[in-house]
TORKOL-4160 file (C-alpha; in steps of 0.2 Angstrom, whole numbers, padded with zeros to 4 digits, m for minus):
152
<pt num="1" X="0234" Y="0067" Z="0005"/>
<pt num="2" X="0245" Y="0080" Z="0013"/>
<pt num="3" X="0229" Y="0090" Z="0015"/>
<pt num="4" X="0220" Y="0077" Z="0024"/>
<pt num="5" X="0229" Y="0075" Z="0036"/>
<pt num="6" X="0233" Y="0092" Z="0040"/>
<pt num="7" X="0214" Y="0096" Z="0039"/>
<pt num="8" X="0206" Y="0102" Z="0055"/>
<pt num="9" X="0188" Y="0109" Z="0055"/>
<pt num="10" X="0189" Y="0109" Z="0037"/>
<pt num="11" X="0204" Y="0124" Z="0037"/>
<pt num="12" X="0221" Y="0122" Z="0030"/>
<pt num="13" X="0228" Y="0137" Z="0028"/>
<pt num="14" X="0236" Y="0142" Z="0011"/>
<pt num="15" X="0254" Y="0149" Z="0024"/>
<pt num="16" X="0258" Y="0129" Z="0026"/>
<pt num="17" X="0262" Y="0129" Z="0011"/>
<pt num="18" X="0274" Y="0143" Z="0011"/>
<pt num="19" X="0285" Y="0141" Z="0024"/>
<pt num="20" X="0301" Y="0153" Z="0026"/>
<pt num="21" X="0312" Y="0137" Z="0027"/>
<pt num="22" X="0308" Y="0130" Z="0007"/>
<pt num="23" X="0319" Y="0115" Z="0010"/>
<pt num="24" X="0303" Y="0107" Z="0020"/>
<pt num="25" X="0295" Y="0107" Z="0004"/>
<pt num="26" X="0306" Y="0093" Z="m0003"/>
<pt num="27" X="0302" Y="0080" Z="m0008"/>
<pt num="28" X="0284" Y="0075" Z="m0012"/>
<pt num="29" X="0280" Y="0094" Z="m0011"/>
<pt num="30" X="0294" Y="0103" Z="m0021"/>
<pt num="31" X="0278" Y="0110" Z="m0033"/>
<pt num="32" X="0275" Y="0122" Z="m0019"/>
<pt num="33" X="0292" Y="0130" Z="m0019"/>
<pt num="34" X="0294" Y="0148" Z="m0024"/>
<pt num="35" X="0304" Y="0153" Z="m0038"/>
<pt num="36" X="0320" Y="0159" Z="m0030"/>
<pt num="37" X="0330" Y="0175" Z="m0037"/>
<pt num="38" X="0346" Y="0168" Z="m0045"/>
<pt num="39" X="0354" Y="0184" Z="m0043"/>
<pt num="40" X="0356" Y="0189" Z="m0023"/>
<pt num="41" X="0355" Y="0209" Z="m0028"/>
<pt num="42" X="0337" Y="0206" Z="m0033"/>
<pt num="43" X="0325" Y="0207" Z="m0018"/>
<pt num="44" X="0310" Y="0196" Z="m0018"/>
<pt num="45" X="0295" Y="0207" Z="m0018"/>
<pt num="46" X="0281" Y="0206" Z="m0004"/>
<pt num="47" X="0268" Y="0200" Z="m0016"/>
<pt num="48" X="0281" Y="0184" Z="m0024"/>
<pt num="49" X="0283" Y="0179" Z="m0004"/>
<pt num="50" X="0264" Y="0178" Z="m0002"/>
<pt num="51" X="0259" Y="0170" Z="m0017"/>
<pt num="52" X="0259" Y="0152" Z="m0020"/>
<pt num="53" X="0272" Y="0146" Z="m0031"/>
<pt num="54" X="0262" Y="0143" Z="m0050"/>
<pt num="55" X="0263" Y="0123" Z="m0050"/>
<pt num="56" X="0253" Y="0124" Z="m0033"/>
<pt num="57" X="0242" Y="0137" Z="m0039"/>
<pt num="58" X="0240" Y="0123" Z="m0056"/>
<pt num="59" X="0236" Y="0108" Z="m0043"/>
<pt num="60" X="0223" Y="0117" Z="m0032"/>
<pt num="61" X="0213" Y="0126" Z="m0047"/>
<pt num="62" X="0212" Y="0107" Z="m0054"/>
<pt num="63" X="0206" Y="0101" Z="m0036"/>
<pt num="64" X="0195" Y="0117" Z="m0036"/>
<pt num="65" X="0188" Y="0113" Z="m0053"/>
<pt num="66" X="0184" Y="0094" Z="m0049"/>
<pt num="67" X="0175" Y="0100" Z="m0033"/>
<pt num="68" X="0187" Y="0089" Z="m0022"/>
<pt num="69" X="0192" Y="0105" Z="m0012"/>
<pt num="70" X="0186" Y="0122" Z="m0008"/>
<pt num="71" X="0193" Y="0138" Z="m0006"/>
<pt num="72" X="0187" Y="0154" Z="0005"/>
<pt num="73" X="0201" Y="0166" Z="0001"/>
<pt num="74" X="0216" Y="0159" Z="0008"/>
<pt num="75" X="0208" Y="0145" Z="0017"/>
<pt num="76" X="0204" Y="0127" Z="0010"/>
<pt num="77" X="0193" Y="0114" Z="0015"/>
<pt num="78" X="0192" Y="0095" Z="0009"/>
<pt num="79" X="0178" Y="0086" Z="0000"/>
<pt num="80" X="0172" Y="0071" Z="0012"/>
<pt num="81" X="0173" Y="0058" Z="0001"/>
<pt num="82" X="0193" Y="0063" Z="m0002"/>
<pt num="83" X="0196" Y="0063" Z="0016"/>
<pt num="84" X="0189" Y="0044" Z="0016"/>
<pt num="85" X="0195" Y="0041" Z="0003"/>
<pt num="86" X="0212" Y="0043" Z="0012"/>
<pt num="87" X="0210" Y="0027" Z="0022"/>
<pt num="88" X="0213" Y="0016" Z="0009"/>
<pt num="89" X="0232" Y="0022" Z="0005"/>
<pt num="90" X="0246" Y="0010" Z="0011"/>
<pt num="91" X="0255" Y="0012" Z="0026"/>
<pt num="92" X="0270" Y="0020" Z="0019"/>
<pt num="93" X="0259" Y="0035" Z="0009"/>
<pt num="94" X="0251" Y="0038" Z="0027"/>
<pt num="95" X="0267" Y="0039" Z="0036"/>
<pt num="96" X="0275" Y="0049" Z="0022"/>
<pt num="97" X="0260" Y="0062" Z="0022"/>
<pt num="98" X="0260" Y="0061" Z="0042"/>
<pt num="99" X="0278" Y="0066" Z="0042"/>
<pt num="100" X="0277" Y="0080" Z="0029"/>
<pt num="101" X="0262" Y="0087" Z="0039"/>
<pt num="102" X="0273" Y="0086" Z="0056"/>
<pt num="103" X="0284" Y="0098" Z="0048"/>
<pt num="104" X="0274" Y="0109" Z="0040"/>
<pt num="105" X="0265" Y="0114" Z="0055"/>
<pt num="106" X="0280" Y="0114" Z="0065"/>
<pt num="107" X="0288" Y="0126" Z="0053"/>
<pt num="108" X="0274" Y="0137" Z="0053"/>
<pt num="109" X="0270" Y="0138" Z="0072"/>
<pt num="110" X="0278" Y="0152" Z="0080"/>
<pt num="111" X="0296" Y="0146" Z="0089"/>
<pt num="112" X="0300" Y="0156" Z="0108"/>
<pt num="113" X="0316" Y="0165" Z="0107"/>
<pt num="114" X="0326" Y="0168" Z="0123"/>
<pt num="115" X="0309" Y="0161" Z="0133"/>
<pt num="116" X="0298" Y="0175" Z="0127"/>
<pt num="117" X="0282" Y="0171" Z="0129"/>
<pt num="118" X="0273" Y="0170" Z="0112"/>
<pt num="119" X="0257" Y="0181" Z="0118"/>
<pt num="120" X="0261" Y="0193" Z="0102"/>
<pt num="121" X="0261" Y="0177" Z="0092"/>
<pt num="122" X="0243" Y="0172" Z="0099"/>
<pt num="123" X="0234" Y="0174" Z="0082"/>
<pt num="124" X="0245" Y="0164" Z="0071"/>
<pt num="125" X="0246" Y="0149" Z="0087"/>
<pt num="126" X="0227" Y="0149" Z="0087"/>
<pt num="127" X="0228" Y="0146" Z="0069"/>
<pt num="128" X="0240" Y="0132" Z="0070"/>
<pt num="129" X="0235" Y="0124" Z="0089"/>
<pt num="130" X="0222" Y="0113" Z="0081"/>
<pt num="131" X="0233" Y="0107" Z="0067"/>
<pt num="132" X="0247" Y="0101" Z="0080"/>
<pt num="133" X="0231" Y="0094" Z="0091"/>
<pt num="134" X="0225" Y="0084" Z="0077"/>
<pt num="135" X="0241" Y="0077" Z="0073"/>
<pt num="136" X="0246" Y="0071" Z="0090"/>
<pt num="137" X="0230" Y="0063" Z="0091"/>
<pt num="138" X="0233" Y="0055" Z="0075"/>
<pt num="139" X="0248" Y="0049" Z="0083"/>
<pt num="140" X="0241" Y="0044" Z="0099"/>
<pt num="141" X="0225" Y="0035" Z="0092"/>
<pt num="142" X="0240" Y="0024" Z="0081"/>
<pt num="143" X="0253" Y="0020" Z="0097"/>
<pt num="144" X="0238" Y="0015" Z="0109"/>
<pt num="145" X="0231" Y="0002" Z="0094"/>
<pt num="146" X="0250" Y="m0006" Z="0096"/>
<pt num="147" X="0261" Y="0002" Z="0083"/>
<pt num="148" X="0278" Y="0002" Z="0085"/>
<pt num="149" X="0278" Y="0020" Z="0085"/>
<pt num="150" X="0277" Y="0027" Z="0069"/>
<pt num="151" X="0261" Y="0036" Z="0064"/>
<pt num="152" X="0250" Y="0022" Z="0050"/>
């Protein structure tokens, strides 16, 4: 559900899935949390950071193997018939799935620090600029049909 809705042009990017910030992962997403040292000495090596945590890797390779989703390296595109098949799930799943995928594209978008522009950021924002599009449209499309504000 979480992939629907964050699904523009058929990309989702594997790196919304691992944010710096775990603690967006709570919740319905904790699977995709890293393993976390337990010892602060021990450094995290680069591969551990890059690599999905083992119970993601376990739910997309069963998605893979059903054909519900694709995978071109480290990005993911959605069967048709799942993304339809979205539209049937209460208002509450939606909203929750809408919220979860607010804040993972806001936690990977690129933040401006001391009003520096982010023109060295321009690869990682072009990445992520249709995702926060989609969304807003998402949330736009649900206030203009009379909702009370909260994306359905």
């Amino acid at each position: 559900m979480i992939l629907w809705l964050i699904s523009v042009l058929d990309s989702i990017p594997v790196d919304l899935f691992l944010p710096r910030n775990q603690s967006v992962l709570d919740g319905s997403l904790s699977f995709c949390k890293q393993v976390q040292n337990i010892n602060p000495q021990k450094r995290t090596s680069i591969i551990s950071a890059l690599a999905p945590s083992p119970a993601f890797a376990a739910a997309t390779d069963e998605l893979l193997k059903r054909e519900l989703i694709k995978r071109d390296n480290r990005i993911y595109s959605i069967h048709r018939v799942v993304q339809e098949a979205v539209n049937y799930h209460d208002e509450e799943d939606l909203q929750n799935s809408f919220n979860i995928a607010t804040a993972l594209v806001h936690e990977a978008f690129p933040k401006v620090v001391m009003n520096q522009p982010l023109i060295k950021y321009w690869t990682t924002c072009q990445i992520y600029i249709p995702h926060g599009v989609f969304l807003s449209r998402k949330f736009a499309g649900h206030v203009k049909s009379g909702s009370t504000g909260k994306y359905v």
